[in-house]
C-alpha positions as CSV (number, residue, x, y, z in Angstrom):
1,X,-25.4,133.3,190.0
2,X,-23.8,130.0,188.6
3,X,-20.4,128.8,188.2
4,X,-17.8,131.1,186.6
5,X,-14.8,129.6,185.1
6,X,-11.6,131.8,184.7
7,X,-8.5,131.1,181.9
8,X,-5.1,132.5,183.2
9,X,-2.3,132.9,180.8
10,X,1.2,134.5,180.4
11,X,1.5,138.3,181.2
12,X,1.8,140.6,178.3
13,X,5.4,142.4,177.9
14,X,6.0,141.4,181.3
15,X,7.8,137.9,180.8
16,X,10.3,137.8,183.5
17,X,6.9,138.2,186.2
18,X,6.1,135.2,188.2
19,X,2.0,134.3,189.0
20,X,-0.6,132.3,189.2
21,X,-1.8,130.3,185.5
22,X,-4.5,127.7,184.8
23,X,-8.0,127.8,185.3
24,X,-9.8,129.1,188.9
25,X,-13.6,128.7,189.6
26,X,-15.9,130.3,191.6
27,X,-18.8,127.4,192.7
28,X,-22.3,128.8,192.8
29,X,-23.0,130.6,196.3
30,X,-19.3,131.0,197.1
31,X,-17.2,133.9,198.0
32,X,-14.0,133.1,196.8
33,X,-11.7,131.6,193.8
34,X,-10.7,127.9,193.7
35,X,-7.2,127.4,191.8
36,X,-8.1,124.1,190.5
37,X,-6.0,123.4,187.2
38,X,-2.6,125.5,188.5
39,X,-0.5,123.3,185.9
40,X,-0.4,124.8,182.6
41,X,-1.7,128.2,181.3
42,X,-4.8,128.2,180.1
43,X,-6.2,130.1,177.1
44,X,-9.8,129.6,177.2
45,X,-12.3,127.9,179.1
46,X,-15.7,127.0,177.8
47,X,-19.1,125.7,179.5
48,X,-20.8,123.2,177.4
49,X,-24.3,124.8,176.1
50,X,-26.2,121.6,177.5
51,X,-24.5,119.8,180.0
52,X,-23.2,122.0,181.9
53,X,-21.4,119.3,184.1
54,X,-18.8,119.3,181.6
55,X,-16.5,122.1,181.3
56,X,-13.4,122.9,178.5
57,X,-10.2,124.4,179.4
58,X,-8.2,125.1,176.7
59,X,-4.2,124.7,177.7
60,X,-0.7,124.8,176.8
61,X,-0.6,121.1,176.8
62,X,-3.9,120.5,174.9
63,X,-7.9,120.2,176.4
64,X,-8.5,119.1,179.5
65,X,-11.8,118.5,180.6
66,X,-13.8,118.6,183.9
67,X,-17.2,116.4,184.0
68,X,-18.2,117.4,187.5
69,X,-18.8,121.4,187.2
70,X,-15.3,122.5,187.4
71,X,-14.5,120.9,190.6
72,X,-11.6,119.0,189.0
73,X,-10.3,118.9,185.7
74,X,-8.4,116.4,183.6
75,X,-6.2,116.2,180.5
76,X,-8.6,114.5,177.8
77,X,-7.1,111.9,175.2
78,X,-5.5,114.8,173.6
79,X,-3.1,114.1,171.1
80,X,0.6,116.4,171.5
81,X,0.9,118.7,173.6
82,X,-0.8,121.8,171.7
83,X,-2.1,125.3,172.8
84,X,-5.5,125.0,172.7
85,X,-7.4,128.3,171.8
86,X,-11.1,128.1,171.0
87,X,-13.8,125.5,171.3
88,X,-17.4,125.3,169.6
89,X,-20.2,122.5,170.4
90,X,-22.3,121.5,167.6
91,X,-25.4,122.9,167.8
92,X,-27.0,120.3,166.7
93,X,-25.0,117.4,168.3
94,X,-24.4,118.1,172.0
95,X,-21.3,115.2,171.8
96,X,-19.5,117.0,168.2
97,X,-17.0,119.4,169.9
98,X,-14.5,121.5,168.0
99,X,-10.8,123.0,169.3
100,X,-9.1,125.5,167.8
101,X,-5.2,125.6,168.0
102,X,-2.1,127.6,167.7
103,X,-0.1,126.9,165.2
104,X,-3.0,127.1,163.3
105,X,-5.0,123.2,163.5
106,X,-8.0,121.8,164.3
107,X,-9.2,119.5,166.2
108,X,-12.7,117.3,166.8
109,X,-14.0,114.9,169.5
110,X,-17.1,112.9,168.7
111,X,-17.5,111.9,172.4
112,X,-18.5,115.3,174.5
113,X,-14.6,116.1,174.8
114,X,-13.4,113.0,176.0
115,X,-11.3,111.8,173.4
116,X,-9.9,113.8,169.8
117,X,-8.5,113.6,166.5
118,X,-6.9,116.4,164.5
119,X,-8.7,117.5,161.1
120,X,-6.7,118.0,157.8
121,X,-4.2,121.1,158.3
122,X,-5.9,124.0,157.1
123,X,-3.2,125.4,154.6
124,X,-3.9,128.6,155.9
125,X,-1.2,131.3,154.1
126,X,0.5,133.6,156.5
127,X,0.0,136.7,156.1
128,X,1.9,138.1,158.7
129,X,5.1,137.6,160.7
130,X,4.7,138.3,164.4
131,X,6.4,136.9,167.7
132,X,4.0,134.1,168.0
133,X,2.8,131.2,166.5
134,X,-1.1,132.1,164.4
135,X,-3.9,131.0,166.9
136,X,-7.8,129.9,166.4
137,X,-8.8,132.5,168.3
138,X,-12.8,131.6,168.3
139,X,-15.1,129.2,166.3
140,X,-18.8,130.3,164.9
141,X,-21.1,127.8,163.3
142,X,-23.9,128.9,161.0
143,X,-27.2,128.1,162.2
144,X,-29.2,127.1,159.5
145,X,-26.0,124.8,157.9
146,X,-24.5,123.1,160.9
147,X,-20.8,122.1,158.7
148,X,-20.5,125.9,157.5
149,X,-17.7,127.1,160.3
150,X,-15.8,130.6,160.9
151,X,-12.6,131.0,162.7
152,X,-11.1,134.1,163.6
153,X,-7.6,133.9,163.8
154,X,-5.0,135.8,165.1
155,X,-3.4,137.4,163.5
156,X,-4.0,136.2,159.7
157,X,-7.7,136.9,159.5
158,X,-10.2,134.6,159.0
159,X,-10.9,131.1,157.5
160,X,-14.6,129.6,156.8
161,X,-15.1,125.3,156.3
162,X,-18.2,124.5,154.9
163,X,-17.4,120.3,155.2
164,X,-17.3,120.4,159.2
165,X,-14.0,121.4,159.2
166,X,-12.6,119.0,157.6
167,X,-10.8,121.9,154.6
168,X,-11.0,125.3,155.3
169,X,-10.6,128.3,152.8
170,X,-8.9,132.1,153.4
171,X,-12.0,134.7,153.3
172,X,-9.2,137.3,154.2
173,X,-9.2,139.3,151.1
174,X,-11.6,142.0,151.7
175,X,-10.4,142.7,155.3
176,X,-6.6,143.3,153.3
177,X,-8.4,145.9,150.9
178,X,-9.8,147.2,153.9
179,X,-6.4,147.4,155.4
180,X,-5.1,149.7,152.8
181,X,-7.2,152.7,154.4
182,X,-5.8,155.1,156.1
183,X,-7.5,154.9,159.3
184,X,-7.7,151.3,159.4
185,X,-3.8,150.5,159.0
186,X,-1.9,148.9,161.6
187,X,1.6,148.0,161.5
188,X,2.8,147.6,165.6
189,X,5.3,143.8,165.5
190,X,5.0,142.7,162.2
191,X,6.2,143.4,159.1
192,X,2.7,144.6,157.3
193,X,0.4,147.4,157.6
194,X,-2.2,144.6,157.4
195,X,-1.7,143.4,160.6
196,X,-4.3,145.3,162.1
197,X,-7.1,143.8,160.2
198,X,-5.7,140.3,160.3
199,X,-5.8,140.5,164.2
200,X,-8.7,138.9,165.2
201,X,-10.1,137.9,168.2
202,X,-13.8,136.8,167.9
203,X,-16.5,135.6,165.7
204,X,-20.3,135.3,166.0
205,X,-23.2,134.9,164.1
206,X,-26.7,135.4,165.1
207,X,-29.9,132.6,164.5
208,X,-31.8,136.3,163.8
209,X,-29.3,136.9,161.0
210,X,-27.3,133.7,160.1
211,X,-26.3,134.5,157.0
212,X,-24.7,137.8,158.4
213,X,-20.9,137.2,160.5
214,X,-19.4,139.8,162.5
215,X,-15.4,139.5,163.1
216,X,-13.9,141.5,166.2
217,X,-10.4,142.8,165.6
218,X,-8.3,145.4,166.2
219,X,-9.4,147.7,163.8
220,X,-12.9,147.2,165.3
221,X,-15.8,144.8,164.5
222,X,-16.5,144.0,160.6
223,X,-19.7,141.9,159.2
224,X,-19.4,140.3,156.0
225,X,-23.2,138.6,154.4
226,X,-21.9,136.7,151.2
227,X,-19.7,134.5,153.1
228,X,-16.4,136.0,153.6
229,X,-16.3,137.1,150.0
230,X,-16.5,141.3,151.2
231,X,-16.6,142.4,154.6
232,X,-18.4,146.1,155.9
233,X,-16.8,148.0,158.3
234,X,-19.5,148.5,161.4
235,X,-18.0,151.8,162.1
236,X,-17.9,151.4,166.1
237,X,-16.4,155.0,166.3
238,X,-20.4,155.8,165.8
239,X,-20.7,155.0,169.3
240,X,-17.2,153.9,171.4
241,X,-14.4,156.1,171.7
242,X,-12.8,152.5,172.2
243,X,-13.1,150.2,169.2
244,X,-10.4,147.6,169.7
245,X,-12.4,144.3,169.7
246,X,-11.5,141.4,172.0
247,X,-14.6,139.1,172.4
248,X,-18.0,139.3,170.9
249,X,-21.1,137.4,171.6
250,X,-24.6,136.5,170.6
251,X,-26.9,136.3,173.7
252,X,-28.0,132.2,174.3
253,X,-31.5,133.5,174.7
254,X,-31.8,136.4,172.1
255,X,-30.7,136.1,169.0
256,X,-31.2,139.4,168.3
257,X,-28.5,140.7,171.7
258,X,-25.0,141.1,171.1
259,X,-21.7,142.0,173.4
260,X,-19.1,143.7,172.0
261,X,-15.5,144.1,174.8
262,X,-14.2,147.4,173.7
263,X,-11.0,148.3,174.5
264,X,-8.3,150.7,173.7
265,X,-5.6,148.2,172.7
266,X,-4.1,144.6,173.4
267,X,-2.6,146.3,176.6
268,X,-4.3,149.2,177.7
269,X,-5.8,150.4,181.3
270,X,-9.4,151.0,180.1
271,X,-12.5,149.4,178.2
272,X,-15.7,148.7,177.9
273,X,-18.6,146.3,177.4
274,X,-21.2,147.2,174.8
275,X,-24.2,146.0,173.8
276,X,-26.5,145.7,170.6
277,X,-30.3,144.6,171.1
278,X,-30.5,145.2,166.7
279,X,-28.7,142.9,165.8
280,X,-25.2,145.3,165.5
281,X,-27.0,148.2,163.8
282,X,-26.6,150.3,167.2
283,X,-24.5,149.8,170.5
284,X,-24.5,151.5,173.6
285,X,-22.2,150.6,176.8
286,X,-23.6,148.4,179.0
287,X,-21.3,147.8,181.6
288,X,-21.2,150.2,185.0
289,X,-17.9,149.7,186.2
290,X,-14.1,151.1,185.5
291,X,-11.8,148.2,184.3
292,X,-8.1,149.1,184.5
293,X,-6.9,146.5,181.6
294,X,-8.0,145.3,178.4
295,X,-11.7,143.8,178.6
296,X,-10.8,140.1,177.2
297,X,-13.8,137.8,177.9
298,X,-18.1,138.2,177.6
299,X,-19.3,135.6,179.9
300,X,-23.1,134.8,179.0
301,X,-25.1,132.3,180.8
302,X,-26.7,130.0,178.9
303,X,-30.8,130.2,180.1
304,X,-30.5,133.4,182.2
305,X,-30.3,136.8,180.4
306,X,-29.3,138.8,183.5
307,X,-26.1,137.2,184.2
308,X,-23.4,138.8,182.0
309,X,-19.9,138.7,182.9
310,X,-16.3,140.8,182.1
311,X,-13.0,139.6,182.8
312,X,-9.9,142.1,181.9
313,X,-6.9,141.7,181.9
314,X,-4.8,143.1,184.2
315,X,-4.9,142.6,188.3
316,X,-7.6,139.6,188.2
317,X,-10.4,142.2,187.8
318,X,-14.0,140.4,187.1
319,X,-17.3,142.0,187.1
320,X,-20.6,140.7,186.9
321,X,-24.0,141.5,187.1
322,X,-27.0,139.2,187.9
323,X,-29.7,141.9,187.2
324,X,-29.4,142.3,183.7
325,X,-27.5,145.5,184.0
326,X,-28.8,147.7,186.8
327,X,-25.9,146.3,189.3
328,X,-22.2,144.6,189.4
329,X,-20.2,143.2,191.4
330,X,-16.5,143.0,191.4
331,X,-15.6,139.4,192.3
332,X,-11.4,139.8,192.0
333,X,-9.0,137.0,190.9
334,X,-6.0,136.4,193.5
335,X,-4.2,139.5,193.4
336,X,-1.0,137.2,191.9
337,X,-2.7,136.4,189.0
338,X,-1.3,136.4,185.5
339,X,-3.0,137.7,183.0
340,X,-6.9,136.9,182.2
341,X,-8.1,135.5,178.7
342,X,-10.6,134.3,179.3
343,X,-14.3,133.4,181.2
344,X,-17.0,131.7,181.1
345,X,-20.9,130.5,183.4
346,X,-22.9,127.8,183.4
């Protein structure tokens, strides 16, 4: 086991609740949660692919940034004070690191994190009107053409850069036509049945399939191969009775592994973690426990295959399994917890 890193944000239809917020750790060999960023809520936390010393926390009032494993954690030269969403490190430049925002934006640091600039707006069109401000939800990079970026947003869809992020463009189209299906309309806060489809909540693409991305969102968890240009629905009904997509992954050490959380809806009492060793072609559940929220984060280690993490969202619940499957543990949040978005290990 290695460090795990939990985001805590705002609870979900329960504004006038008081709890805990920020970012807790868990250090390597210990038994309990530290509360070590309690300031601001914290959207997503991220463990830098190799250093991990350094760790992201993603904030209402911008990054902070931890160099010493996540035993303290301080606000970078951020500038504003922005809801940070997502990050991505270069794959190819361990000091080029990407944030994501809400209002849509973007950000970049050429210095590991420690200092950033905000890119060009992204002139994204909004698609939909709902209660909150657009977010960058998550950030893929192709592997094979390091400037070519994805973002899924939520809830307008997704957006691809192919200059570093420097100008982005609207692949959305498709997942609209998609939207005019029967089962795969969605109308719950907004005012358009495409809001289903425009909800996103992940993005990944594989080094065993780069040309291939595969977008998590409500409706389920859609692959496009020409670029955003049409998207395929992946038809997760094939094998989860759950198909609302909060987080998906590519495993660190094969390219050819994915995690899919699989829930019932943004706030349910019941999911699931699935996972593909094809490349998405088939899933089966992975996981051995019974969550009693929506599953929001896939932890993956970076190097170690048999550590693979859940956090949901409801009651501080995280499992994890060091065994590659054939055990977990429950390893709870304070019970005063708000609600999880996400985790990460390194």
């Amino acid at each position: 086991m290695s460090n795990l890193y939990a985001g805590i944000a705002g609870y979900v239809g329960r504004a006038g609740q008081v709890g805990l917020q920020g970012v807790f750790t868990r250090q390597e060999g210990a038994d309990r949660w530290e509360h070590v960023l309690p300031d601001f809520e914290c959207y997503t936390v991220n463990v830098h692919p190799t250093d991990p010393t350094v760790v992201f926390a993603g904030t209402a009032d911008g990054v902070y940034r931890s160099t010493d494993r996540g035993k303290s954690f301080k606000r970078a030269a951020f500038p504003g004070k922005t809801q940070i969403w997502s990050f991505l490190v270069d794959a190819g430049n361990p000091d080029l690191v990407y944030a994501g925002a809400s209002p849509i934006a973007m950000y970049r640091s050429d210095d590991r994190g420690e200092s950033w600039r905000e890119l060009p707006n992204p002139g994204m069109p909004d698609r939909a009107v709902m209660p909150f401000a657009c977010r960058v939800m998550r950030l893929a990079q192709h592997p094979t053409q390091p400037g070519t970026l994805y973002a899924a947003l939520e809830v307008n869809g997704v957006m691809k850069s192919t200059d570093g992020g420097e100008s982005w463009t609207d692949v959305s189209t498709d997942l609209i036509r998609l939207a005019q299906m029967p089962h795969l309309k969605s109308k719950i806060v907004s005012n358009t049945y495409n809001e289903g489809m425009l909800d996103g909540h992940a993005i990944a693409i594989s080094a065993a399939d780069p040309d291939a991305v595969i977008f998590a969102a409500r409706m389920g968890l859609f692959r496009t191969a020409d670029g955003g240009k049409s998207w395929q629905d992946m038809e997760l009904g094939r094998f989860s009775n759950t198909t609302y997509g909060r987080d998906i992954k590519v495993s660190p050490t094969d390219p050819n592994t994915l995690y899919a959380a699989l829930s019932v809806a943004a706030a349910s009492k019941d999911g699931a973690l699935y996972r593909s060793t094809d490349k998405g072609e088939t899933w089966s559940r992975f996981d051995k426990v019974q969550v009693h929220g929506t599953i929001m984060s896939v932890a993956l280690h970076q190097t170690d295959p048999n550590q693979v993490y859940l956090g949901a969202r409801y009651d501080g619940e995280v499992y994890g399994t060091v065994d590659g499957g054939d055990t977990w543990a429950a390893m709870p949040l304070p019970s005063d917890v708000k609600d999880i978005y996400s985790l990460a290990v390194g």
